[in-house]
N, C-alpha and C positions, 0 to 999 in steps of 0.2 A: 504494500500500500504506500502510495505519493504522502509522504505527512507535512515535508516542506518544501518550499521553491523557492528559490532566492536569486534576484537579476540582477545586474549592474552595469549601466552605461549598453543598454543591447537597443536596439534600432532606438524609440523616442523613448525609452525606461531609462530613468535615472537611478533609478533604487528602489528595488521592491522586492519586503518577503511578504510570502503567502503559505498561511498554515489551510490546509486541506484536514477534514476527518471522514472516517466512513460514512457510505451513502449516496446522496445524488448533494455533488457538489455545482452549484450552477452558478455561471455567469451572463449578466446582462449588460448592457450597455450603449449607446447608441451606437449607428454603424460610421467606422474607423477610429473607435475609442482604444483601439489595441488590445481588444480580446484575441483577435490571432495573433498576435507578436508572440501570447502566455504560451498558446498553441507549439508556436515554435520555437520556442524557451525548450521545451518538454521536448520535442522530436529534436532538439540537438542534443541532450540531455540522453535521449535512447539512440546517438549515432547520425545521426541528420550529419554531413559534410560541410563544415563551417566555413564562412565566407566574410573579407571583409565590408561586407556591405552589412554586415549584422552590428557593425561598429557603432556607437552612438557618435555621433558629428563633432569633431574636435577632441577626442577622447582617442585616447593610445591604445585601449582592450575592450575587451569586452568578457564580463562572469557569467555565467549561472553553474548554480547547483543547486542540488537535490538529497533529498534524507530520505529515502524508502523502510519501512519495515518490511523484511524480507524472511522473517523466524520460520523456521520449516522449508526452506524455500532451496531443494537438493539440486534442478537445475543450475540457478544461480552458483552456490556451492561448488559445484563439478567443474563450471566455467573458471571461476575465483580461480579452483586449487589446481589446475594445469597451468592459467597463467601465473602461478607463485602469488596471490594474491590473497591477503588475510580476508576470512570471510567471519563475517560476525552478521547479529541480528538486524541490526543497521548497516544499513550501507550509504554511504556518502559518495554520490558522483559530480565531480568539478569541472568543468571546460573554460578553458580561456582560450579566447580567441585575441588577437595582435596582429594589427597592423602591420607588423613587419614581418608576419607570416611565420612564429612560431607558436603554434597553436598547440595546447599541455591538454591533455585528459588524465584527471586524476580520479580512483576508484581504490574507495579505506584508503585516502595519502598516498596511495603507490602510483607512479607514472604505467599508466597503458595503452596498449594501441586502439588505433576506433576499429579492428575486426575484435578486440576483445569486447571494446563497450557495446558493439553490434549484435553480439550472441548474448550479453547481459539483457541489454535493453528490449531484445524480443521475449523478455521472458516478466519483462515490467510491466509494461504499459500496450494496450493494444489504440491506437488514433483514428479514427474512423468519421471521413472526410477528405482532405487534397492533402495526403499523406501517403510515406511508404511504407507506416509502421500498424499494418493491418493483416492479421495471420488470414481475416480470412480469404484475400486475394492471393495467398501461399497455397498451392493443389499440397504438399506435404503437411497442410493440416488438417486437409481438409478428413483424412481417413479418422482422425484423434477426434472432431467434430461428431461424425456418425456411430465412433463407438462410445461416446459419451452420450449420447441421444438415447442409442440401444441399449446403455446400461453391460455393455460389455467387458467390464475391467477385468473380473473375474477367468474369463475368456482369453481375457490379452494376456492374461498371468499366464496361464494353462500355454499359450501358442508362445509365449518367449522362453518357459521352461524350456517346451519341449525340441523347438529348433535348436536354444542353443546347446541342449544334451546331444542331440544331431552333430550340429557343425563340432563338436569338440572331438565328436570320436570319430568323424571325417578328416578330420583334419590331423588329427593322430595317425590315420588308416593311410593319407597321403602320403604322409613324412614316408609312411617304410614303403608303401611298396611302388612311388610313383618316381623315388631316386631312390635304390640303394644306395649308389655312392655315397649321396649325402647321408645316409644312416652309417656307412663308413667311417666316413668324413668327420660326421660326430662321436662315433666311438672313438678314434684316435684322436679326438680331442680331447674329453674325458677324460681320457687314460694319462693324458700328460699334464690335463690338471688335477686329476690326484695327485701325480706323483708329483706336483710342483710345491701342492702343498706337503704332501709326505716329507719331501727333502729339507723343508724347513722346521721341521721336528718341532711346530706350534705348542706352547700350553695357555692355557689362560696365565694373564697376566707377565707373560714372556715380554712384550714388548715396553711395556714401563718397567720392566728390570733393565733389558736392554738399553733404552734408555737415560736409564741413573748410572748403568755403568760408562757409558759412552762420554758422559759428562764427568764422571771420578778419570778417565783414564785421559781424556783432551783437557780438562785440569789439571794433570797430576804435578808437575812442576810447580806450580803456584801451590797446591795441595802441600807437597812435600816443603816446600820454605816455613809455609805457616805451622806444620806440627815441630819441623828440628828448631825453630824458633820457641814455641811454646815449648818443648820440653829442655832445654837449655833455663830458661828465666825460672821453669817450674824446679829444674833436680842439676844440670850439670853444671852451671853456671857459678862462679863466686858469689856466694850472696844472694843463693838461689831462693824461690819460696820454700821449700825442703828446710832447706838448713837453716836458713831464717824460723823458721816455727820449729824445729827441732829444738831451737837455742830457748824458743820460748818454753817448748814442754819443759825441759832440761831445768830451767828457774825455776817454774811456776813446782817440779815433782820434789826442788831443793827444799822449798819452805813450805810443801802442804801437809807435813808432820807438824807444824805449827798452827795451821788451821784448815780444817776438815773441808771446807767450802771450795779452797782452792784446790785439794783433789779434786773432785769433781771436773773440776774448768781442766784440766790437767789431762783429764783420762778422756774428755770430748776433745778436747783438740789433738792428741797422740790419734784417736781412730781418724782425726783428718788427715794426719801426718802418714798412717798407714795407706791410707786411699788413693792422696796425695800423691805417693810412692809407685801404688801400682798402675796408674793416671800413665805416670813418668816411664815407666817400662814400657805400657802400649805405645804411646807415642815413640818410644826409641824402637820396638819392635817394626812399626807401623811404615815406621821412614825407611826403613830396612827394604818396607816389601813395595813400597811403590815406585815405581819407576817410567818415566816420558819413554814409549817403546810405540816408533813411526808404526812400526808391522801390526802389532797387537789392534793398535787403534786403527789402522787401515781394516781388517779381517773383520774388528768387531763393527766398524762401519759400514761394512757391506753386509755383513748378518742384521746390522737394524734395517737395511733399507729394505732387504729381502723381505721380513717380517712386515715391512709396512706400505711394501709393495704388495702384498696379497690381501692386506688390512684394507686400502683403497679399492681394490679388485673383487673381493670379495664381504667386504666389511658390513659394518662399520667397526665391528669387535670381534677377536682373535676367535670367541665362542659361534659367532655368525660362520666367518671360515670354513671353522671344524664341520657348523650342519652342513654349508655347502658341500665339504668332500663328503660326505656318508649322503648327501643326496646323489652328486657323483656318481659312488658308487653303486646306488642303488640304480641308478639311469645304467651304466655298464652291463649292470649283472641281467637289467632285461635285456638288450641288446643281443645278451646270448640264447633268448630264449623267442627273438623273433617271425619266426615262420608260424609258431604254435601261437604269437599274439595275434600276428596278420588274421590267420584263421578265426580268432576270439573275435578280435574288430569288427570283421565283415559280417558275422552276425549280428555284433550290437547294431554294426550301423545302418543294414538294412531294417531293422528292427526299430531302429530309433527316426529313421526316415517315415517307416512306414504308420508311426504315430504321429508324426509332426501334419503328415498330410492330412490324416485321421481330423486332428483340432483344425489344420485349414479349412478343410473343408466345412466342418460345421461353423466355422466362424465366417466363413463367404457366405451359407447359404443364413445363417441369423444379419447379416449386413442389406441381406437383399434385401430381407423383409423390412428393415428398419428403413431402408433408402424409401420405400413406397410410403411409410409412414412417417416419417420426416416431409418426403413431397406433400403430402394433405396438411400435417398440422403449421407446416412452412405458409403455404401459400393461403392459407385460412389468418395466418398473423399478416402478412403481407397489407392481404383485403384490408384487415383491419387500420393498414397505416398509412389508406392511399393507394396502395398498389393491387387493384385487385384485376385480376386479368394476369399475373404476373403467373409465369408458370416456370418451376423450379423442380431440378433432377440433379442426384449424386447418382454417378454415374461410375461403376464398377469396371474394370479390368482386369482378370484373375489368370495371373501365371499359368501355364500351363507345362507339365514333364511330358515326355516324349512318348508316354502311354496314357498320357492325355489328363490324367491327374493333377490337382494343385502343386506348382512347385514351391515349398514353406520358406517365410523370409519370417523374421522376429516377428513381425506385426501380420504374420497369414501371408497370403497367396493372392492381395489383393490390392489394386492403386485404386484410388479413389477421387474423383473430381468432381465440381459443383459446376452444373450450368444452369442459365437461365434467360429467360427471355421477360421485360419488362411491361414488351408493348405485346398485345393479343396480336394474335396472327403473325409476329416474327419467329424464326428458327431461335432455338436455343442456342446458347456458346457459350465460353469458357466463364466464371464468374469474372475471372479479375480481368477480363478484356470487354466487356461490354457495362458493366451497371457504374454509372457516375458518383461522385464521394456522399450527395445526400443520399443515392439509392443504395450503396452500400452502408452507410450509419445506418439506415432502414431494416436494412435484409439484416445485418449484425443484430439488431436490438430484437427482431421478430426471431433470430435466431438464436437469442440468450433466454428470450422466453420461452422455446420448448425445449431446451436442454437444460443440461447440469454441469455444462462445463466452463471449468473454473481455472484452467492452466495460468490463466492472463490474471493478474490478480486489480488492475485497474483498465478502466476502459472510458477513452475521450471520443462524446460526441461532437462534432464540428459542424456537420452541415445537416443534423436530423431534422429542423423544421423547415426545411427548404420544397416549397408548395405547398406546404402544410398547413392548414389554419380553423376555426372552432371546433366544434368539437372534436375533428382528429387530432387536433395539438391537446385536446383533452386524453386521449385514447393512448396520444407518444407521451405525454408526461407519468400518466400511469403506469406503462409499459416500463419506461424510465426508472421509475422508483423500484419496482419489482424489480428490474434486475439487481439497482443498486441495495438490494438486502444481501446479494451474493458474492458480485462485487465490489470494489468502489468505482463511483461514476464522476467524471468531470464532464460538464455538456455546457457549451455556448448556446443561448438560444434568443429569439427577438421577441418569443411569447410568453405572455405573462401566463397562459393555460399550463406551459411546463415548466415556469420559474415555480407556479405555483406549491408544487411537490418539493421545491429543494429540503435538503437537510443545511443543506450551509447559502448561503448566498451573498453572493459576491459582486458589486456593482464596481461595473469598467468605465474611467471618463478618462478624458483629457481636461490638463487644468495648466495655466502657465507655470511655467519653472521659478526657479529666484532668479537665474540670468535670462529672464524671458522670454526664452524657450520653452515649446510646448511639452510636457511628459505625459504617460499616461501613468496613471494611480489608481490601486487596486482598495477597495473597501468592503471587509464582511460587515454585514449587514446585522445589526439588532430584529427582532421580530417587527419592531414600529417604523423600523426605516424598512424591513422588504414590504412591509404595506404598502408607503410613501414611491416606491420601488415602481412596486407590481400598478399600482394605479397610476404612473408616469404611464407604463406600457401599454396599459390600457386606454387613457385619454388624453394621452400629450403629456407637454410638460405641466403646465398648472393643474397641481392638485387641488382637488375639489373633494368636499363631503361626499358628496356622491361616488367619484372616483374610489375612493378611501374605501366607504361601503362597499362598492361594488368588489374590489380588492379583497376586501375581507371574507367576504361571500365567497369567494373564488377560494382564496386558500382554503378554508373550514371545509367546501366542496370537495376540496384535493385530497386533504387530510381525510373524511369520510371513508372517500374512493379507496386511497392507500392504508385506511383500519390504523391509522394509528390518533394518539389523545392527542388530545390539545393542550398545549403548552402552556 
């Protein structure tokens, strides 16, 4: 869901946020108050190709962003984590456009490209009107349309199990017997990446030993200064610490037959003097054993690289390695036993083919039925919105195998496409080549009304009331509302019949600037100003009692219509 929009310096916008909530979000306004500028704020927002004509005049850039709540939302996700991009419940999308032609897309603060924000964006928002951000002039969606209609899901589960149980053990059954060589090819590859790791005789935790040693032995000269230095000052030195506190014990054990206290102090400092002692023999021992040896440290620097060359290869940790070789291995050890798998496969796979066609097929011949009854309850909503004469068909193409059977793809053995004819007596054709941006907001809305699908989590109408007017602007604003319980809805409209329904409302003008230039300015509306609102719409601009009344009447009508209280 759209929850913010925020412009700056974009065609006449100076500055403008607009908070959205769920429902039928509407804007009114007189016409070229810059309701379509918001429009297309939003489609560059979803990918739109930025231009500097979108520049406000005299202005170095141009902003918008957007806040979507996206919670649940595993397309988006999928998209995010290929492009390396953090996905959270929020998403934040940024475009700057510049004059000097470097134009920045930001998504969660990370820089990305507009094919990333492209595959985001058709998963935000659907525009419907003189836009390109409309699934349903896409023929690839149109098949997700009809089995949401059909109530298919269940179906779609069953047909994506079962091909991809299919392609997996085809695609197994290929490897061996469509190249040996390369089944070859890969055993002796295997065999030398076991034994590559074998040769490095891995244990957990080898590589940070390796390590510390690596670092004691390319040390050891500075190492070695520092201990014959410290045991020198500590025990060999004149006037070492040793001898120095020997001399103390030595006093202190003189006069502690004189008082008992000072034994004590006596017999704690002799066990430091003992400790002391043996401190000074590791360190003489120590310097003995270390020694700057070019060889030693050449040897053990190619044993850490070793080790941390298969850490990188097969990592991230010495333990990942080890499973990769016992996976390895177990990959080898079928190898040896491939003519008897070959055999195995060819039955699963004809077996597994022979199911997958099984669900195609039932899932073609449930699609037919749906397409006949999508055509009725379609062009019965149509009637309703002005278009009646309109005649509408999803039109099927089903794979066929070579013994004439469904050939199964994830989603069945079926393409699916929407055509229609607007005017009586013309031939049908494709949707997204014949129906204009208000007939498509139209067919969209009468299509959200007999389904249940919900992919598009927000949906902009742009040109719904275009011919439209009494009572059918009554028929589109109800229609409106109903969808928006499902989705959310943003809609431009000139009539006060479908402002009536809003949940938010939002009035568009133009108003001079401070440097007396013209902007436009965005205002949500109190209940008592979309009154004042709805009755401009209605009778001009001078509001009148009448107007007012009449206004009020109209919404309470709306409200009735759409079942819900009043405020």
């Amino acid at each position: 869901m759209l929850i913010e929009l925020s412009i700056k310096d974009f065609a006449i916008i100076d500055s403008l946020a607009i908070g959205f909530g769920p429902g039928l979000n509407v804007f009114t306004g007189e016409t070229g108050a810059g309701k379509s500028i918001i429009i297309d704020a939003i489609a560059l927002i979803l990918g739109d190709r930025a231009s500097n004509d979108l520049i406000r005049t005299n202005k170095e850039e141009a902003l918008v962003e957007a806040l979507f709540n996206v919670a649940g939302n595993k397309g988006i996700e999928a998209v995010l984590g290929e492009a390396g991009i953090l996905f959270s419940d929020n998403l934040v999308i940024k475009r700057v456009v510049q004059k000097a032609g470097r134009n920045k897309i930001y998504i969660n603060g990370s820089l990305a490209t507009l094919v990333t924000l492209m595959e985001v964006g058709r998963r935000l928002i659907d525009i419907y009107g003189q836009s390109e951000h409309q699934s349903l002039t896409r023929p690839e969606e149109h098949i997700e349309i009809l089995d949401s209609f059909g109530g298919f899901q269940k179906l779609r589960v069953e047909m994506s199990d079962a091909y991809k149980h299919y392609a997996n053990i085809k695609k197994e059954l290929d490897a061996l017997v469509q190249n040996p060589k390369t089944s070859a090819e890969r055993m002796t590859l295997l065999n030398h990446q076991v034994k590559e790791i074998n040769d490095a005789a891995l244990r957990p935790g080898l590589d940070a030993d390796l390590k510390r040693e690596y670092e004691r032995l390319r040390n050891a000269e500075r190492i070695k200064g520092a201990v014959v230095s410290s045991e020198r000052v500590l025990y060999s030195d004149n006037g070492s610490v040793v001898e120095r506190v020997g001399s103390v014990v030595k006093n202190l054990k003189e006069v502690s037959s004189l008082d008992d206290k000072l034994a004590k102090a006596a017999a704690t400092l002799e066990t430091n003097l003992f400790q002391m002692e043996d401190v000074a023999r590791f360190l003489m021992d120590y310097s003995k054993s270390i020694e700057a040896d070019p060889n030693e440290l050449e040897n053990l620097g190619a044993r850490l690289d070793q080790v941390v060359r298969l850490i990188k290869k097969w990592g991230p940790t010495i333990e990942e390695v080890l499973a990769k070789k016992t996976a390895f291995e177990k990959e080898v050890e079928g190898f040896s036993h491939v003519e008897d798998r070959i055999k195995e496969l060819e039955g699963e796979c004809g077996a597994a083919k022979d199911n997958a066609s099984v669900v195609a097929a039932k899932l073609s011949e449930a699609r037919i039925h749906a397409a006949t009854e999508l055509k009725g309850k379609l062009e019965a909503e149509l009637a309703t919105l002005g278009m009646k004469g309109t005649v509408f068909e999803a039109r099927l193409e089903t794979d066929k195998n070579a013994d004439g059977g469904p050939r199964p793809g994830e989603k069945g053995a079926d393409r699916v496409n929407f055509f229609i004819s607007p005017n009586p007596g013309e031939a049908v054709k494709p949707l997204s080549k014949i129906a204009s941006g208000g007939e498509l907001s139209r067919i969209m809305l009468a299509m959200k009304s007999v389904t249940a699908l919900g992919r598009i989590p927000s949906l902009v109408f742009d040109e719904i009331d275009t011919g439209v007017s009494g009572a059918m602007a009554q028929v589109v604003g109800l229609k409106l509302n109903a969808v928006s319980r499902i989705h959310q809805v943003l809609c431009i409209t000139h009539l006060p019949q479908i402002a009536a329904f809003a949940d938010k409302h939002f009035a568009v003008a133009k108003r001079p600037g401070g440097d007396g230039r013209t902007v436009t300015v965005v205002k949500e509306l109190n209940p008592a100003e979309a009154v004042d609102q709805i009755s401009v719409m209605l009778g001009g601009v001078k509001v009148t009692d009448v107007t007012k009344e009449h206004a009020m009447e109209l919404i309470e009508a709306s409200r009735a219509m759409a079942g819900k209280r009043k405020k």
